[in-house]
N, C-alpha and C positions, 0 to 999 in steps of 0.2 A: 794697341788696337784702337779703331776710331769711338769713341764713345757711341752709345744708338742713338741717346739724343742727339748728336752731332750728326749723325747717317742719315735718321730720317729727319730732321732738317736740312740738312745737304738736298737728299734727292728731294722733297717738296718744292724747295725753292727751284730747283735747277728742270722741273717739269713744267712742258708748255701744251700738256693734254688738258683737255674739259673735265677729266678728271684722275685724279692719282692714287693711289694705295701702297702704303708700303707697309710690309710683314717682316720682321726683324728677327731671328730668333738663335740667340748663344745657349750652348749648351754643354755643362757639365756632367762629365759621366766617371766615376771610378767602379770598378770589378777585380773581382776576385775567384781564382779558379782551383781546383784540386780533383787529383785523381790517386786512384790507388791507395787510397787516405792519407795523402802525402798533399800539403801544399805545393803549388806548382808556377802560377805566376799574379801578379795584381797589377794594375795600370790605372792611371790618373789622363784626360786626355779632355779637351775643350776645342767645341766648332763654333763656327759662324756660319749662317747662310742667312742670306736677305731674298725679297724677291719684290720687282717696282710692278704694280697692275696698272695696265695706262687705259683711260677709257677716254675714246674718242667720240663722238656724240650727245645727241640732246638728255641722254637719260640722264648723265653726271651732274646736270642742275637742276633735275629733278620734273621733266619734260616729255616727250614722248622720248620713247625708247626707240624709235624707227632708225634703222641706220646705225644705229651704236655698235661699233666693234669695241673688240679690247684686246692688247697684248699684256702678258705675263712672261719675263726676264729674270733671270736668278743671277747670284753673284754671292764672291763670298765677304765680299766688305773688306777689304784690304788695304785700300787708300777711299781718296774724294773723290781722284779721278775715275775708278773705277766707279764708284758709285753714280755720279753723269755717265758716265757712257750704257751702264744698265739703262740708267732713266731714256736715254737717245734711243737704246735697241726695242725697248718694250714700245716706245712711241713710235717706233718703224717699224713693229710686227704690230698693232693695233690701228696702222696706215692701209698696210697689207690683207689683214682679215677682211673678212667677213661678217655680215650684223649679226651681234649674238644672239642667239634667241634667248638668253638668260636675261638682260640688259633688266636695270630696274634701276630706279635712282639711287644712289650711293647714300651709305647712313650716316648721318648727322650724329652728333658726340657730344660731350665735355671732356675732357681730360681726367685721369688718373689722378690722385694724387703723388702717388711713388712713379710716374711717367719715365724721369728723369734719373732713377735710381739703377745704379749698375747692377748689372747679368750679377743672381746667385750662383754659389758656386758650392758642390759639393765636398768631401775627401776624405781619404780612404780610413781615416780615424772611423767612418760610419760605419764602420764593420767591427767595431773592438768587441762586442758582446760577439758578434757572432762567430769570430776568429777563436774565443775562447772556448764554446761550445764543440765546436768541430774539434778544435785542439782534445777535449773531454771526450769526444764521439770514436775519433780514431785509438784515445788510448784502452779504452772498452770495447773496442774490436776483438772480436774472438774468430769468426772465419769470415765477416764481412770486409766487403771492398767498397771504399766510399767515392764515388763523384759526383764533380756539382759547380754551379756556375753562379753569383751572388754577382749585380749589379746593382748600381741607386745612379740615378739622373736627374738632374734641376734643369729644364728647361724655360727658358726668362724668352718673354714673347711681346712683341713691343708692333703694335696696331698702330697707324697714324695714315690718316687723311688729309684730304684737300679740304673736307668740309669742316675740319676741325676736330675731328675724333681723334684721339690720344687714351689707348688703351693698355695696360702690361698686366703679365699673369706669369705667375713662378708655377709650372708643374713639373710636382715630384714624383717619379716612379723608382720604386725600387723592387724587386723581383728576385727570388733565391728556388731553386732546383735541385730537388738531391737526387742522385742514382745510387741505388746498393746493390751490390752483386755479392755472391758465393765464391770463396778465392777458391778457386780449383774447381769451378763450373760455373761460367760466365755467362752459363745460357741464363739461370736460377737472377733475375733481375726486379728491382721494384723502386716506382719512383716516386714523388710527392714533392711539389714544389706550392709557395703561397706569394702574396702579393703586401708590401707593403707601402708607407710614403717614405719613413726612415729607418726603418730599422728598431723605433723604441719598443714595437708591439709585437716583433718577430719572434712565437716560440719557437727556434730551431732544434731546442731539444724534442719538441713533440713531435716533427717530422720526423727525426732522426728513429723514436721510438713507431713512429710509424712505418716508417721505412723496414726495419726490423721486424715488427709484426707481420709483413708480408714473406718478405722474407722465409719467416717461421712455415709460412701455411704452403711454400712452394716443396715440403721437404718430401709431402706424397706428390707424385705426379699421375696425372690422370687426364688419356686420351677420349675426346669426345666427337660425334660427329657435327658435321653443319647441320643445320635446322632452329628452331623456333624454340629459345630459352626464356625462363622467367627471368627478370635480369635486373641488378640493381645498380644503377647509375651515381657514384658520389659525385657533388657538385663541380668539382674539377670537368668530368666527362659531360657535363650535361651543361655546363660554359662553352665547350667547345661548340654542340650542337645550337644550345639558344643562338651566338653569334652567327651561325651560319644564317639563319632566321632571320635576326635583326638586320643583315647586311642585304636582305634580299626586300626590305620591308620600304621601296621606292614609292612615290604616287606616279612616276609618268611609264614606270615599264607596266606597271599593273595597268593604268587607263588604254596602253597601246597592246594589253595580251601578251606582254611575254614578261609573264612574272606568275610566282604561285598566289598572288592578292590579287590577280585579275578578275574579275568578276566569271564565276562559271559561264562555259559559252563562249568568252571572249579571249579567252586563251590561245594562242600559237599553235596552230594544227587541229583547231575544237571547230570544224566550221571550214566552209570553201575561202580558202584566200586572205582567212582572217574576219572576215564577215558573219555578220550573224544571218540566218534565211532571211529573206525580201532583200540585203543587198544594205542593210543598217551595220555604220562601222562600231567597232568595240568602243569600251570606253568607259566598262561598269568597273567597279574595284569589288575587295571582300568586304570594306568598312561596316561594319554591324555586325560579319558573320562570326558565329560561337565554333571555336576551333575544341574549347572542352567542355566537357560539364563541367570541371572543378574548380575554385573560385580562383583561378590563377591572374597574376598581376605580372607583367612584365615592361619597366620603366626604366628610364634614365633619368637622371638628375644632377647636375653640375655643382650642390650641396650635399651630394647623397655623404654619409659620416663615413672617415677611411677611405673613399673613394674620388674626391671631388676633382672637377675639373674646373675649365676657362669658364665665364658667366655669359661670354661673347664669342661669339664664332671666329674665327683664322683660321682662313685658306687660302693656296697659291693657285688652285685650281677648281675647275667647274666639274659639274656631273650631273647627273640625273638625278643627283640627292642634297648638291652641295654648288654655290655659284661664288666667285669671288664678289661679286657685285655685294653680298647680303656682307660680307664682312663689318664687321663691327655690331650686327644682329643681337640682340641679347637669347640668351639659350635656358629654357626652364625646365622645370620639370614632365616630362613627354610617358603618359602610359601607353605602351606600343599594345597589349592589351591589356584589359582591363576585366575583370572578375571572368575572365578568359573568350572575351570578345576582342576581335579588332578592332582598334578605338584610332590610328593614328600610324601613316605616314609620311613620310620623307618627302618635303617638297621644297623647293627653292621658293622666293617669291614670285617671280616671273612665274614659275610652272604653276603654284597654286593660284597663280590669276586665271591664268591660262585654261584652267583644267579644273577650277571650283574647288579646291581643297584649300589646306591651312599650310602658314608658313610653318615648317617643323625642319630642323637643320636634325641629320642623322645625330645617333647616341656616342658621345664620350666614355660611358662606362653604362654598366647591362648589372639589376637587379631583378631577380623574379620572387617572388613575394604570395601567400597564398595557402602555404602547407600545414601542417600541424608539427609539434616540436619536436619530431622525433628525428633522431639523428641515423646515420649511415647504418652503425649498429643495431638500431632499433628496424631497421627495417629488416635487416639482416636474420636478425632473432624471429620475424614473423615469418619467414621463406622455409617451408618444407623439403622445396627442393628446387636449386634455381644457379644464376651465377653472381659474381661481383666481378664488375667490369670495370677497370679501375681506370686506365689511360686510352684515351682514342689516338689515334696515329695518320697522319697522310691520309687526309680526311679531302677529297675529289666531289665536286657536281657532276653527276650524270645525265640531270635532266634539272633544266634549271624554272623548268614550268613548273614543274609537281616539286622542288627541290629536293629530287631522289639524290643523298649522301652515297657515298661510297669511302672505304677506309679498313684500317685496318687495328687489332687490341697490340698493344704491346706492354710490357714489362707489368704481367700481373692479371691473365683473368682466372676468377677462383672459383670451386665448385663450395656450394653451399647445401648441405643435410642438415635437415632438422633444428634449422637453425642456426648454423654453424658450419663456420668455414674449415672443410676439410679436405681438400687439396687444392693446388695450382692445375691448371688443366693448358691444353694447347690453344695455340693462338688461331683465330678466325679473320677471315673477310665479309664486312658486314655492310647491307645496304638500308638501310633507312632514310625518311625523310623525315625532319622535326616536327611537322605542321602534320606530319597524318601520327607522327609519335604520340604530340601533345593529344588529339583523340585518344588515344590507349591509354594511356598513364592512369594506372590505377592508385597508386601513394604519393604521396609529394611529402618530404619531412620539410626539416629546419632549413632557415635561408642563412648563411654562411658566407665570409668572406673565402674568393679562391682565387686560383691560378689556371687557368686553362693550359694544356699541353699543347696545341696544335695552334693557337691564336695568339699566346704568352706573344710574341717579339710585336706585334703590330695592333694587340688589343688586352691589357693586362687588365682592367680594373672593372671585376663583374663580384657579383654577391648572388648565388646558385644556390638552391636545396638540392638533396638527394633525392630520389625515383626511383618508380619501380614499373616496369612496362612487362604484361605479360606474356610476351610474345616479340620479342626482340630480335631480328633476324639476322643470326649471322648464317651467311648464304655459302659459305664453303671456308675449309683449313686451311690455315696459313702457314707457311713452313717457316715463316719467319719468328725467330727467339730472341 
């Protein structure tokens, strides 16, 4: 395979745009799968995708932005030739477009010093601890059924400009899921998956006992109707909902009214035609408004410990939150809120000229931060009478002004008396929004590394407390088991 020093020097030199970028990025993935407590298969497997950004106009030297198009062409890096002929097609889709409205001058750089050091590479030795545990798990099986999916990924990311910037970043994800079932009633399921970078910090024994203790508590079963539970959210579930939040938390859809951070008023449907009365266009955000009383923190940070990402932005593609142009950007620490105010959104450069806000490139990984130490079970022990809601499932926007959720519980919601969890109960369809949740939420415990169930493939790396919302709405019975 062509070296990436060698690629992204090929295609610099071979580009005759005002300006160039090229995103590099090989990746090592091995996995490991089992079902029925039986191991079943594991695989070893390495990609490549590149992608040339050609910008054609004055912004690339740093100039006005007027007229600036840009093409974005991918390719898998296969030969040289292929690599020019990317660079030719991005330059004749950047001939083609249109002026971006993103255009901002391309960032200036030094180099890496590992620039030039070839793609890490994973393998499947990364699992010898935990191949041994499962191997312990299934022999201690008495009527459970074990499945589960264990992945670890190195992806080696290689930034290089026209202007000079030469950037690389090795990120690791590694990500492990158990499912437990009852052999001979399959309905009887519970699951708990966590988040690592290798594997050396993985207790899989304590899922696995996790796993099992849920298990234990499905053996009464108990029908309950739809309405309005005390409910306690472990950080798993309450990862899922913060992302839905974070991914909504734009500056230009909130300044143009269709977002829930649009300034009251200015929202999509709040007003004739989108206008406020006299015929004044939107354009307020929430920035200042207090969403709780309680002193919640919710940040990213590309140091954050266990969790870390790139320091530098890489992208192939532009958005409302995100511009090829900012590449090579540096990315710090961002409190999206802060002692549970709105402190901070998502803006490209361009948009935060554009629209008065700050450059802020969206979050790599999601801490909320704020609660007292108390953990799942502690909360659990203070509930008279309420539930534990363990997994969210096929989790839908219904209204993406107000961010009304839609979704569904699977494998595990539990009734709780006196303290104490004393049956599995039926599954629900439940509507909530995060942003009117975070209002309610009366407990907040420990902040926690997790695994979110419904966001795990496309956003693994959050650190969540537990919750407790008194009035959780699951809005009708789900026949799903």
């Amino acid at each position: 395979m062509i070296r990436p020093d060698e690629l992204t020097t090929t295609a610099l030199a071979a580009s005759k745009a005002d300006g160039c970028i090229v995103v590099l990025t090989d990746t090592s993935e091995v996995n490991l799968r089992w079902a029925n407590s039986t191991m079943t298969t594991n695989g070893h497997t390495t990609t490549r995708s590149f992608a040339v950004i050609s910008v054609v106009g004055d912004s690339a030297i740093g100039t006005s932005a007027v007229g600036t198009s840009v093409g974005v062409v991918s390719g898998n890096g296969v030969d040289l030739d292929e690599v020019r002929a990317v660079v030719a097609a991005s330059e004749e889709a950047a001939c083609q477009s249109g002026p971006s409205r993103d255009a901002a001058p391309l960032i200036d750089g030094t180099a890496d010093d590992d620039f030039d050091a070839p793609a890490a590479a994973t393998e499947i030795g990364v699992f010898a601890r935990l191949t041994d545990e499962l191997a312990t798990a299934f022999r201690a099986s008495r009527n459970e059924l074990f499945y589960g999916f264990a992945e670890h990924r190195l992806e080696t990311t290689w930034l290089a400009s026209s202007t000079g910037l030469r950037r690389r970043w090795v990120q690791p994800t590694g990500t492990v899921e158990l499912n437990g079932k009852i052999a001979g009633d399959l309905t009887r399921s519970a699951w708990a998956g966590a988040y690592t970078a290798d594997f050396t910090d993985l207790d899989f024994t304590a899922l696995v006992a996790e796993v099992r203790r849920r298990l234990s508590w499905s053996g009464r079963q108990v029908e309950l109707p739809a309405g309005r539970y005390e409910t306690i959210l472990p950080p798993s579930a309450v990862a899922d909902l913060m992302l839905y939040m974070a991914e909504s938390m734009d500056g230009r859809p909130a300044h143009e009214g269709r977002s829930p951070f649009a300034a009251p008023g200015d929202r999509a449907g709040e007003g004739s035609g989108g206008e406020r009365p006299g015929g004044e266009r939107p354009g307020g955000t929430r920035l200042g408004d207090r969403l709780t009383g309680l002193p919640l923190t919710l940040s990213s940070d590309p140091a954050a410990p266990g969790l870390q990402t790139a320091p530098f932005l890489a992208t192939t593609a532009s958005g409302d939150s995100v511009s090829v142009f900012d590449n090579g950007a540096p990315v710090r620490r961002v409190d999206w809120l802060r002692d549970g105010t709105v402190s901070a959104l998502a803006y490209p450069r361009a948009a935060a000229d554009e629209l008065g806000g700050q450059f802020t490139p969206p979050p790599e990984n999601l801490v909320l931060t704020g609660g007292s130490s108390a953990s799942t079970d502690d909360l659990v022990a203070r509930t008279e009478r309420g539930l534990l809601l363990t997994c969210l499932w096929y989790i839908r926007e219904v209204d993406p002004v107000s961010l009304l959720l839609t979704g569904l519980t699977r494998d595990g919601v539990y009734l709780i008396e006196g303290g104490e969890v004393v049956a599995q109960v039926n599954n629900f369809r439940f509507n909530e929004s995060p942003i009117d949740l975070l209002r309610r939420v009366t407990e907040v415990g420990a902040t926690e590394r997790t695994l979110c169930r419904e966001w795990k493939d496309w956003f693994s790396r959050t650190a969540m407390p537990p919750i407790r919302v008194p009035d959780f709405n699951m809005s009708s019975v789900s026949p799903a088991s």
